[in-house]
C-alpha positions as a Markdown table, in Angstrom:
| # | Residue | x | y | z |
|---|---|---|---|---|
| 1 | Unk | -15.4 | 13.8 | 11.3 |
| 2 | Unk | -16.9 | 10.4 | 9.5 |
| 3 | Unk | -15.9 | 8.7 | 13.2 |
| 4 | Unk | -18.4 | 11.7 | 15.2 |
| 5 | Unk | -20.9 | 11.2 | 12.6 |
| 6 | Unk | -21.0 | 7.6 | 12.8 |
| 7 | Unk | -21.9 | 8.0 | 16.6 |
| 8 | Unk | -24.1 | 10.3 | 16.2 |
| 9 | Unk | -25.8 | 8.1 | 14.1 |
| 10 | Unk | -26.0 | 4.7 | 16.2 |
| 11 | Unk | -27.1 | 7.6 | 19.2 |
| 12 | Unk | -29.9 | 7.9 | 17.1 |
| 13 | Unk | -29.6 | 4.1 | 16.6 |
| 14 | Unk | -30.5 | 3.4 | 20.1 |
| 15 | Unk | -34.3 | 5.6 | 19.9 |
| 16 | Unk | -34.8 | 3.8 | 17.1 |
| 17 | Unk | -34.7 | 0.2 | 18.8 |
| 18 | Unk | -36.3 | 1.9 | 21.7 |
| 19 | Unk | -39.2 | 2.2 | 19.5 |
| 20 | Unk | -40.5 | -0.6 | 19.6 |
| 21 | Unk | -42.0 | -0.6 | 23.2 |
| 22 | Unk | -44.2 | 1.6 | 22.2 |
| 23 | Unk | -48.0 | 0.7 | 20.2 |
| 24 | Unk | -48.1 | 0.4 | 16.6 |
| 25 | Unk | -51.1 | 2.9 | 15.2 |
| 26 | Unk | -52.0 | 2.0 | 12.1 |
| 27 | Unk | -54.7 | 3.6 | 9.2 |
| 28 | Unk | -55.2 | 2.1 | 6.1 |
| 29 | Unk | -57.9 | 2.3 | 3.0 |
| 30 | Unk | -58.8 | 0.7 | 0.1 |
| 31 | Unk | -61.1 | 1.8 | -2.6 |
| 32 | Unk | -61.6 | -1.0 | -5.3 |
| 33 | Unk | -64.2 | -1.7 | -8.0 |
| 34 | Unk | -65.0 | -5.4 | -8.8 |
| 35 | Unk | -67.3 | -7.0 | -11.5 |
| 36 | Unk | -69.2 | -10.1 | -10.9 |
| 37 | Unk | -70.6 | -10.4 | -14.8 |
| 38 | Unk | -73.0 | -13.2 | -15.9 |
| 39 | Unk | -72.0 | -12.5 | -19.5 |
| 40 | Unk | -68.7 | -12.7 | -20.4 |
| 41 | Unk | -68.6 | -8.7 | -21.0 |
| 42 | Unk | -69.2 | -6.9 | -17.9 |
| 43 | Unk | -71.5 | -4.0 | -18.3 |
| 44 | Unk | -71.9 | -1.0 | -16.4 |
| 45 | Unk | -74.9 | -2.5 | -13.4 |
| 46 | Unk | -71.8 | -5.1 | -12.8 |
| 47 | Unk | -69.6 | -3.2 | -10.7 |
| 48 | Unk | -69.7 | -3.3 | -7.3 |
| 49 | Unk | -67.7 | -0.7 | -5.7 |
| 50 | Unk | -65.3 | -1.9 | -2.6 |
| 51 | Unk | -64.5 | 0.1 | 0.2 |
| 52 | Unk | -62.3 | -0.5 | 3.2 |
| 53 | Unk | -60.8 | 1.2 | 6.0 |
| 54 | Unk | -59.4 | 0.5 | 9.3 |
| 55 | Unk | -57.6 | 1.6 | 12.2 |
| 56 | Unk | -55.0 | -1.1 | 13.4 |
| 57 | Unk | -53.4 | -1.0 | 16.5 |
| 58 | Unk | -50.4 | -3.2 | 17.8 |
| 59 | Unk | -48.8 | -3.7 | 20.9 |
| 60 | Unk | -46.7 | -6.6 | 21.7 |
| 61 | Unk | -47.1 | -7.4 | 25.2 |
| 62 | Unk | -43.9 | -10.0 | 25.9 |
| 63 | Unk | -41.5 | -10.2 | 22.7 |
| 64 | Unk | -39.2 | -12.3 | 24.6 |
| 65 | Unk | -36.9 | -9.6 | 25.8 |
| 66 | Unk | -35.6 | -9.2 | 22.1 |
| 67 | Unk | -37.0 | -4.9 | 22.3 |
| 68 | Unk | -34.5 | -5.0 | 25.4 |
| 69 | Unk | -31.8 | -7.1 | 23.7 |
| 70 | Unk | -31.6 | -4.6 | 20.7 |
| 71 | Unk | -31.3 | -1.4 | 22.7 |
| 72 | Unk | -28.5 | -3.1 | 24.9 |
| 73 | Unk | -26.8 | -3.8 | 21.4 |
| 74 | Unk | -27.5 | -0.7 | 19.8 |
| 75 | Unk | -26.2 | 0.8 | 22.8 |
| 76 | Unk | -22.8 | -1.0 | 22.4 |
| 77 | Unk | -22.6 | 0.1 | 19.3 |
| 78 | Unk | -23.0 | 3.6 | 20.3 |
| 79 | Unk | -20.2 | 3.1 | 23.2 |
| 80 | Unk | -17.9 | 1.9 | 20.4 |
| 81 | Unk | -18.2 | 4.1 | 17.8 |
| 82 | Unk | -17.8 | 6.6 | 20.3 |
| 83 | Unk | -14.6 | 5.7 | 22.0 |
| 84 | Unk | -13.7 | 5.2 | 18.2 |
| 85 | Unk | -14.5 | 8.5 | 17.8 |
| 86 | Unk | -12.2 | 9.6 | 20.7 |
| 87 | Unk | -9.5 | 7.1 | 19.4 |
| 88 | Unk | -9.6 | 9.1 | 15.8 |
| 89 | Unk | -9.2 | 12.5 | 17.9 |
| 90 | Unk | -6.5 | 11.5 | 19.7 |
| 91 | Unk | -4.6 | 10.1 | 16.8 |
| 92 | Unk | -5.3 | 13.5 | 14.7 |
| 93 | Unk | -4.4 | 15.6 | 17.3 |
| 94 | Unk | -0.9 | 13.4 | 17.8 |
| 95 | Unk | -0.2 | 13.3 | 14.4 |
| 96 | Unk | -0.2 | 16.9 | 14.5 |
| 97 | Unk | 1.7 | 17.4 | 17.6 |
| 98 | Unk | 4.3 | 15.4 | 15.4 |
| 99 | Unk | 4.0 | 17.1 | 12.4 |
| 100 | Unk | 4.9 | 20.1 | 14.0 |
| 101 | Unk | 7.8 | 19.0 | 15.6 |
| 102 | Unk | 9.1 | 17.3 | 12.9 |
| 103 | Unk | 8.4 | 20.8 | 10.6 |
| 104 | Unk | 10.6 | 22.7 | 14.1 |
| 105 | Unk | 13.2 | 19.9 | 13.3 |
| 106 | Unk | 13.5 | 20.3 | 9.1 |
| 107 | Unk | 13.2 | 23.7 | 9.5 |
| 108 | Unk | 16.3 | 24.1 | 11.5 |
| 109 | Unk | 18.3 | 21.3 | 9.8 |
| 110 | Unk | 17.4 | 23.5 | 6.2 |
| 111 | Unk | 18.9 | 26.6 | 8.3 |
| 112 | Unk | 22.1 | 24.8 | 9.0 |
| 113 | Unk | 22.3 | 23.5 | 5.5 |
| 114 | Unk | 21.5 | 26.5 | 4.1 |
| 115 | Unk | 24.8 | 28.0 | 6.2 |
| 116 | Unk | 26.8 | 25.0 | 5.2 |
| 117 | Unk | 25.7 | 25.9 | 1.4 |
| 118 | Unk | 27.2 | 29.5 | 2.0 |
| 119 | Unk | 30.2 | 28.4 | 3.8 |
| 120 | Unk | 31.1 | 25.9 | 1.3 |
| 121 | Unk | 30.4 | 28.7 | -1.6 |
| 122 | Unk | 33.1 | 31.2 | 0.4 |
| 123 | Unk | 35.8 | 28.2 | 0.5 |
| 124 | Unk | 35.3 | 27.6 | -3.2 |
| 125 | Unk | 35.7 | 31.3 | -3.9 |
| 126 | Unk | 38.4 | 31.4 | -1.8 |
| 127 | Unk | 40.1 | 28.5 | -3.2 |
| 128 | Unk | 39.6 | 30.0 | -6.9 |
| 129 | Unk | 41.4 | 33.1 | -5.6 |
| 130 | Unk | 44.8 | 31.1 | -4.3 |
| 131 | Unk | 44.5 | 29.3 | -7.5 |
| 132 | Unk | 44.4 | 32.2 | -9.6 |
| 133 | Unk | 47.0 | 33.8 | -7.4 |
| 134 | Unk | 49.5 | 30.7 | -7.6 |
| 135 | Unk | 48.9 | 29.5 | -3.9 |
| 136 | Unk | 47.2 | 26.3 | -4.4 |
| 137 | Unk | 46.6 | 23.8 | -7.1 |
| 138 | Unk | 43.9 | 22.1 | -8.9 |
| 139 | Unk | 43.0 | 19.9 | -6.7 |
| 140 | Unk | 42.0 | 21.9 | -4.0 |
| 141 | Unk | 40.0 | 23.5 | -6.4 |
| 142 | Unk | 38.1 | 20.4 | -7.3 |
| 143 | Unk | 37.8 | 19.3 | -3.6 |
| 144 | Unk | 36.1 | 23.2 | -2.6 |
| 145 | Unk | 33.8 | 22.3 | -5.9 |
| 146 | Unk | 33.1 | 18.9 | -4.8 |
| 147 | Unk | 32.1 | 19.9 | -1.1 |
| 148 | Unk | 30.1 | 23.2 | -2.5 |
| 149 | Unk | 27.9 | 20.6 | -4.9 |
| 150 | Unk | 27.7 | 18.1 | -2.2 |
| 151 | Unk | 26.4 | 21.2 | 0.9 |
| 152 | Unk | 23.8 | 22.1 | -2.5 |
| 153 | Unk | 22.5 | 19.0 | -2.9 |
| 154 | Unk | 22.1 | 18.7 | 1.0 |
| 155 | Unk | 20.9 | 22.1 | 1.3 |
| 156 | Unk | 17.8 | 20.3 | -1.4 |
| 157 | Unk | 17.3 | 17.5 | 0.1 |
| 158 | Unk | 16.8 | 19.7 | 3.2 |
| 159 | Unk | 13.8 | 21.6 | 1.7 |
| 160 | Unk | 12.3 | 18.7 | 0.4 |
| 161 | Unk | 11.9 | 17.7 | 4.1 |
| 162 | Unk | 10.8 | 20.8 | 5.2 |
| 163 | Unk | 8.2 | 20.9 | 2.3 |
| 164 | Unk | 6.8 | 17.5 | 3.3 |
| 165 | Unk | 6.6 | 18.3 | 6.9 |
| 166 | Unk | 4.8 | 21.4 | 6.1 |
| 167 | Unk | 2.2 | 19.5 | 3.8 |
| 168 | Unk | 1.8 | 17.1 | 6.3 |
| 169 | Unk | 1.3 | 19.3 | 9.1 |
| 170 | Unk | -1.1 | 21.3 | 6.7 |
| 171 | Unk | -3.2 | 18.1 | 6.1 |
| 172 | Unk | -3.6 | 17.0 | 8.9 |
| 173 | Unk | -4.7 | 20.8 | 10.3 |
| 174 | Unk | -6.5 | 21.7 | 7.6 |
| 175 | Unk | -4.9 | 25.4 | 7.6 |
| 176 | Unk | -4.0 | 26.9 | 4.6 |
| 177 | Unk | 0.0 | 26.8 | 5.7 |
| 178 | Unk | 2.1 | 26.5 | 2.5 |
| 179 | Unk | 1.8 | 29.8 | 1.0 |
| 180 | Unk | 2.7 | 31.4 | 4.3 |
| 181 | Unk | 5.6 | 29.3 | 5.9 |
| 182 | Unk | 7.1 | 28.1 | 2.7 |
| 183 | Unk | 10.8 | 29.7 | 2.7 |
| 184 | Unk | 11.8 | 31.6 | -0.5 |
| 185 | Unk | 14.4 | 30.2 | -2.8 |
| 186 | Unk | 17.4 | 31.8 | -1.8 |
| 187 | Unk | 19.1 | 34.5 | -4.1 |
| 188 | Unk | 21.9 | 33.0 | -6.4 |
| 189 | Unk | 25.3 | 34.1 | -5.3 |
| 190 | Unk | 27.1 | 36.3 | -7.1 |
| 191 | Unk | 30.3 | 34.8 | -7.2 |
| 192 | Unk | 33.2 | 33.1 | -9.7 |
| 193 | Unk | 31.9 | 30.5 | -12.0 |
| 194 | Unk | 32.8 | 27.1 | -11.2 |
| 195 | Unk | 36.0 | 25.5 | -13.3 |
């Protein structure tokens, strides 16, 4: 928006240099009062009233080509900001193009670490069962633990991604997106406590 607005104004940039082939018109007056004392107290039969007005009227034949020379650069200008202005468009509107598919792309790697998250929290249940049931040790235990903590802490690091693609994509769109496209935290499994 500043980048259209800053063409718009050296548009109006060029009219104004254009201006000055055209006449100069001109009114001004002047009301004045002025003493001319022989005493060194003016008194009232002293002052002379002054009274001027006048039309003036310019128009500058040959200026050396410099009216000419300053439309031609406030026409550059204008050219400039202008493709500056496209530049800026194009760059928004490919910063959103990537936005989006970098929200396409968190949002489906928070899916599959969401899935990994509930896979890993079945082996750790299931795990917890042999143990209890005298078919596995300890260790296996630890390791389902380990890999359920490690598929959580993916799982947030997942979001976080999809959170700062979605702001990102929101900025640079200016559509309220968050409250909309923001996934829910998922319910807490219901499920044996970790040893």
């Amino acid at each position: 928006m500043a980048a259209e607005e800053t063409a718009k104004a050296y548009r109006r940039a060029v009219a104004v240099a254009a201006a000055d082939r055209w006449p100069g018109l001109s009114l001004y007056a002047n009301f004045s009062q002025q003493a001319y004392p022989k005493d060194p107290i003016p008194h009232q039969h002293d002052w002379i009233e002054d009274v001027n007005a006048g039309l003036r009227f310019d128009w500058t034949l040959f200026d050396g080509f410099q009216t000419s020379g300053s439309v031609q650069a406030a026409k550059a200008k204008q050219r400039m900001a202008e493709n500056g202005a496209i530049q800026a468009r194009e760059g928004v509107r490919e910063a959103v193009v990537h936005s989006e598919y970098d929200l396409l792309r968190s949002a489906a790697d928070l899916e599959a670490r969401a899935r990994t998250v509930e896979l890993a929290r079945r082996a750790f249940e299931l795990a917890n069962i042999r143990y209890d049931e005298g078919a596995s040790d300890l260790l296996e235990v630890a390791d389902a633990r380990t890999a359920y903590q490690i598929a959580q802490i993916n799982e947030a690091q997942a979001r976080h991604d999809y959170f700062v693609a979605l702001a990102r994509l929101e900025r640079y769109t200016g559509c309220p997106l968050f409250a909309t496209a923001a996934p829910q935290d998922p319910p807490v499994p219901a499920g044996r406590s970790m040893r």
